[in-house]
N, C-alpha and C positions, 0 to 999 in steps of 0.2 A: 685325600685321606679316606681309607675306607670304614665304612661303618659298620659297629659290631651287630651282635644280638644275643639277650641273652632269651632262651627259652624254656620253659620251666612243664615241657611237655621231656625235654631230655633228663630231667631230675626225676627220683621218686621224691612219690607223695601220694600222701594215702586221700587228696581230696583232688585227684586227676587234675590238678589248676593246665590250663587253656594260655597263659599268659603269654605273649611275647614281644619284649620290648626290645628298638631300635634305634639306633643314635650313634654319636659319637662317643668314643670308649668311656669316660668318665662320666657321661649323662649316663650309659646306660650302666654303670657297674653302683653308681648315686640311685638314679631307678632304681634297682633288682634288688640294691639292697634294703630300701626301704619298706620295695613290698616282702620282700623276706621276713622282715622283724612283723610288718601289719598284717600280713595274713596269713605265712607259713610261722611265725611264735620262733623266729630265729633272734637270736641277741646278735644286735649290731656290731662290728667293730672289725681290728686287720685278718683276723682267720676269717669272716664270711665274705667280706669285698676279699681276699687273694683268691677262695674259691668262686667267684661267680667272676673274677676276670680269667681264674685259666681254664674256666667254661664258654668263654666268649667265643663266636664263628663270626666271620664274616660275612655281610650281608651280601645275598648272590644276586639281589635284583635292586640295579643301579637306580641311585637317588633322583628324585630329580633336583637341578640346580635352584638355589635360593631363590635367584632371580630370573628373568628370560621365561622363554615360550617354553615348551616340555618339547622334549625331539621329536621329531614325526615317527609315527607307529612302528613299532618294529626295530626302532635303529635303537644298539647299543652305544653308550657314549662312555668317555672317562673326566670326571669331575676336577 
């Protein structure tokens, strides 16, 4: 599964927020929207989670896996 992110340097905002968070799609649209209502003064609910899911990119630099060694340097793998 690939992992999204949602990043909050692609939105405006008038207090430049830095954030960006990564995960599995529902972690990260759960994330985004939380910190949406706690620190951008957004109200919760289906209109702010539809836009911060069809903001979501996917993540370009692969996971490493749960378990096991991390790959040796360099090498790209698929999860």
């Amino acid at each position: 599964m690939t992992r999204k992110v949602a990043d909050c340097r692609r939105s405006p905002s008038v207090m430049n927020c830095t954030l960006t968070i990564s995960g599995e799609e529902e972690e990260v649209v759960r994330a985004a929207a939380e910190h949406a209502v706690s620190v951008h003064g957004h109200t919760d609910g289906p209109e702010l989670r539809r836009e911060i899911r069809e903001g979501l990119e996917d993540e370009l630099i692969p996971a490493i896996p749960r378990s096991g060694p991390p790959p040796p340097e360099g090498e790209i793998f698929d999860l």
